[in-house]
C-alpha positions as CSV (number, residue, x, y, z in Angstrom):
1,X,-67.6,-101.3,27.9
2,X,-65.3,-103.1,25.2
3,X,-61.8,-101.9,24.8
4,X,-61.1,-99.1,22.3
5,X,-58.6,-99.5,19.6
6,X,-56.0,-96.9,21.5
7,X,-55.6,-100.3,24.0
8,X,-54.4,-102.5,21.5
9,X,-51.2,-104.2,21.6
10,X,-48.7,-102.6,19.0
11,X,-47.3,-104.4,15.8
12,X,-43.6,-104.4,16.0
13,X,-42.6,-102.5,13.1
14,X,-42.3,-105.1,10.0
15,X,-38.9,-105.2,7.9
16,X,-39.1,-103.8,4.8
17,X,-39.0,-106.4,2.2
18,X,-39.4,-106.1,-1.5
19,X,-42.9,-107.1,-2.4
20,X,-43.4,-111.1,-3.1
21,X,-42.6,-111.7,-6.9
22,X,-45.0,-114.9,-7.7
23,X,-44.3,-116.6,-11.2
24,X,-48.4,-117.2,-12.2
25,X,-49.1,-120.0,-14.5
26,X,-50.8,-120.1,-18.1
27,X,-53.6,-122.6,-16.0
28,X,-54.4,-123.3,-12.5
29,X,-55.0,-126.5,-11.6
30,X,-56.6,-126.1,-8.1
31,X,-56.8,-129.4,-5.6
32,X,-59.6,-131.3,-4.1
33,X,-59.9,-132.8,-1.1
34,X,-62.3,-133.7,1.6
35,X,-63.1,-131.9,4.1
36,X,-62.4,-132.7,8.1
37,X,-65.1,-134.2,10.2
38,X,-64.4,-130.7,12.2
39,X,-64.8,-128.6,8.7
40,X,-68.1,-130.5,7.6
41,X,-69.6,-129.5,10.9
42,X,-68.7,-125.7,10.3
43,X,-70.1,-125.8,7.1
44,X,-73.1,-127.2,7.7
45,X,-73.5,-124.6,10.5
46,X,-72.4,-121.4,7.7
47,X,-74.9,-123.2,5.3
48,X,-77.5,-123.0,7.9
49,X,-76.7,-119.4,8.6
50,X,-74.5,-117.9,6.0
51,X,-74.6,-114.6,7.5
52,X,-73.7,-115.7,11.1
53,X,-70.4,-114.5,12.8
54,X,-70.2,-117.1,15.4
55,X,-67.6,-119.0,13.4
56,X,-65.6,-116.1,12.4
57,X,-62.4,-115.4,14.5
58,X,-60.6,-111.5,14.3
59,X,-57.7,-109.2,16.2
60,X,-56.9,-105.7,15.9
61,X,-53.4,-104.4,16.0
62,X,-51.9,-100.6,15.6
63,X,-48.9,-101.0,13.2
64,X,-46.2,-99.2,14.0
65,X,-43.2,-98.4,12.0
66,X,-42.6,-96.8,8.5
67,X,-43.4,-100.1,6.6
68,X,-45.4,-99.0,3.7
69,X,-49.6,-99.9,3.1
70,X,-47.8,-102.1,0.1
71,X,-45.3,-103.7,2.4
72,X,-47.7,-105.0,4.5
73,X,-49.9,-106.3,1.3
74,X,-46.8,-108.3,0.5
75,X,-46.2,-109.4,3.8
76,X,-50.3,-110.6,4.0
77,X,-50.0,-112.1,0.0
78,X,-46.0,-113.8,1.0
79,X,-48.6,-115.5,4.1
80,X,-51.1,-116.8,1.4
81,X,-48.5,-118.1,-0.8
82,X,-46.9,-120.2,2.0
83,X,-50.0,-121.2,3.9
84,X,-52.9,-123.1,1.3
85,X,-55.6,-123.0,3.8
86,X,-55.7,-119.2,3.9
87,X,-56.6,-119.5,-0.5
88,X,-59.4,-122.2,0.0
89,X,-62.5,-122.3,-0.8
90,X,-65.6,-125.0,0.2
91,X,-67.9,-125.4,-2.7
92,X,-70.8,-128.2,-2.9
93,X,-69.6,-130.2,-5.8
94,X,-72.5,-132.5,-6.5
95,X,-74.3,-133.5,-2.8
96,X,-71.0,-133.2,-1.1
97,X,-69.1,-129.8,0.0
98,X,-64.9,-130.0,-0.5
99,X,-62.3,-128.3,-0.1
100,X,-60.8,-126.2,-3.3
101,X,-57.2,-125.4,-2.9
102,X,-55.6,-123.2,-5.6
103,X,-52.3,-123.1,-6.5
104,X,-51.9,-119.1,-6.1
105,X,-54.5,-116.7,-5.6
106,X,-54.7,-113.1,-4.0
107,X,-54.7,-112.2,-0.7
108,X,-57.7,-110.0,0.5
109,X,-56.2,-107.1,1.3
110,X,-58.3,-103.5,1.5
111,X,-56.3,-100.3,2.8
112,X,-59.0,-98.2,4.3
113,X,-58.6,-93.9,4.2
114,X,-59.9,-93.2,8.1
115,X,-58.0,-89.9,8.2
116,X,-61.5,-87.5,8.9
117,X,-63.2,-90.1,11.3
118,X,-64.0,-90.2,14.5
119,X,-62.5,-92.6,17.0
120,X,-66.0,-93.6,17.4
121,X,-66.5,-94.3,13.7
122,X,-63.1,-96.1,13.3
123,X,-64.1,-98.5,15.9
124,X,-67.7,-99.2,13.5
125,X,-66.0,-99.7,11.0
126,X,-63.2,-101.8,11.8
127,X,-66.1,-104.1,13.4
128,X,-67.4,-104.6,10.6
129,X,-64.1,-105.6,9.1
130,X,-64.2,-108.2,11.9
131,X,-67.5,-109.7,11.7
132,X,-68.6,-109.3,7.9
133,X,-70.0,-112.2,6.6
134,X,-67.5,-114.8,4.8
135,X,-68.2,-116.6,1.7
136,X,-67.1,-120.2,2.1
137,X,-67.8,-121.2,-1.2
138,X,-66.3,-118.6,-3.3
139,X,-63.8,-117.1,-0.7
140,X,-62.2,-115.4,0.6
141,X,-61.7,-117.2,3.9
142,X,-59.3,-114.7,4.9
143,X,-58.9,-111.2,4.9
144,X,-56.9,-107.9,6.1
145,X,-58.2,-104.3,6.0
146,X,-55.6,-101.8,7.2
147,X,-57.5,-98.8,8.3
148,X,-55.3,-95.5,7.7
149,X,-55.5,-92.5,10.1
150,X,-52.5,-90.2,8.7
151,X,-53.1,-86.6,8.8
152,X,-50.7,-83.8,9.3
153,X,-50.9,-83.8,12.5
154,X,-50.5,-87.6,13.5
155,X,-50.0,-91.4,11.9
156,X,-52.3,-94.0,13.1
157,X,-52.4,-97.3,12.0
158,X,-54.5,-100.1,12.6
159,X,-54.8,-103.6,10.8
160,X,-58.0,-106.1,11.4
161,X,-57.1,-109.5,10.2
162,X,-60.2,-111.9,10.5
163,X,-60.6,-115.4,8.7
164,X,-63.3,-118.3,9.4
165,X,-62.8,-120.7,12.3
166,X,-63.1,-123.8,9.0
167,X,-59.3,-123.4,8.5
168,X,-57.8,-122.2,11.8
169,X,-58.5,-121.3,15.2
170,X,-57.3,-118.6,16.9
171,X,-53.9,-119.9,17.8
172,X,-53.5,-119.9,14.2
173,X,-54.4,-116.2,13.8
174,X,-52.4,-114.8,16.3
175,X,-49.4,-116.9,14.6
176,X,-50.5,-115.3,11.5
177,X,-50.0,-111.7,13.2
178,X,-47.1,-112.5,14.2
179,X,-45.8,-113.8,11.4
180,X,-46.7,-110.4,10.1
181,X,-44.7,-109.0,12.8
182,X,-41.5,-110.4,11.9
């Protein structure tokens, strides 16, 4: 039997900063590159199987602290703004798939009311957070849901971060919770 959400590892409690302010242009003007020999592969693979979840990489956390559901939006959209993969997309642009890279974009980011469910349907539900299907050529490639268990009687916490194994591995996610942490 898997472990349940109570055994996670804690997120240090996250400063409170003042939400990222982003300047947004009048126009975009997203880039285009190739993609990896690494990131071809993967894509080929999701094209094969767009639903799969093979490629898809996730990690629970409770959050702990009195950062609010907004804070940690910031934090999650400050992470986007630094790191371009996390905004890209891989469309086919005539017989070839690329890599889009838009200047700004925002962060997927769902805050989840779990306050009547059971610890039974908390863990469904955040597995489905984990393992739903990505869109690689309309995005996004990364996303958050922070499922929220406050009731009168107790504050519970837990954030799912899962992106597609095409811009990181999972080195790179646990840096990204991290990050988060900090």
């Amino acid at each position: 039997e898997g472990a349940s959400h109570k055994d996670l590892p804690p997120l240090t409690p996250l400063s409170h900063r003042p939400p990222a302010t982003r300047e947004r242009g009048e126009k975009e003007r997203p880039r285009t590159t190739a993609l990896s020999h690494t990131q071809r592969g993967l894509w080929f693979l999701h094209r094969l199987h767009p639903t799969s979840t093979a490629y898809h990489l996730s990690t629970m956390t409770r959050v702990l602290g009195e950062a609010s559901n907004e804070d940690l939006r910031a934090t999650f959209q400050a992470m986007a703004d630094r790191h371009p993969a996390l905004r890209t997309t891989f469309p086919l642009v005539g017989d070839e798939p690329v890599q889009v890279i838009p200047d700004q974009g925002d962060v997927a980011f769902e805050v989840i009311d779990a306050g009547g469910w059971s610890d039974e349907e908390l863990r469904a539900r955040m597995e489905e957070a984990a393992f739903r299907p990505f869109d690689l050529e309309r995005g996004p490639v990364f996303r958050a849901s922070l499922f929220d268990r406050r009731t009168e009687q107790k504050t519970e916490r837990i954030l799912v971060v899962a992106m597609h194994h095409i811009v990181s591995d999972f080195g790179g996610l646990v840096n990204l919770v991290q990050e988060a942490a900090r």
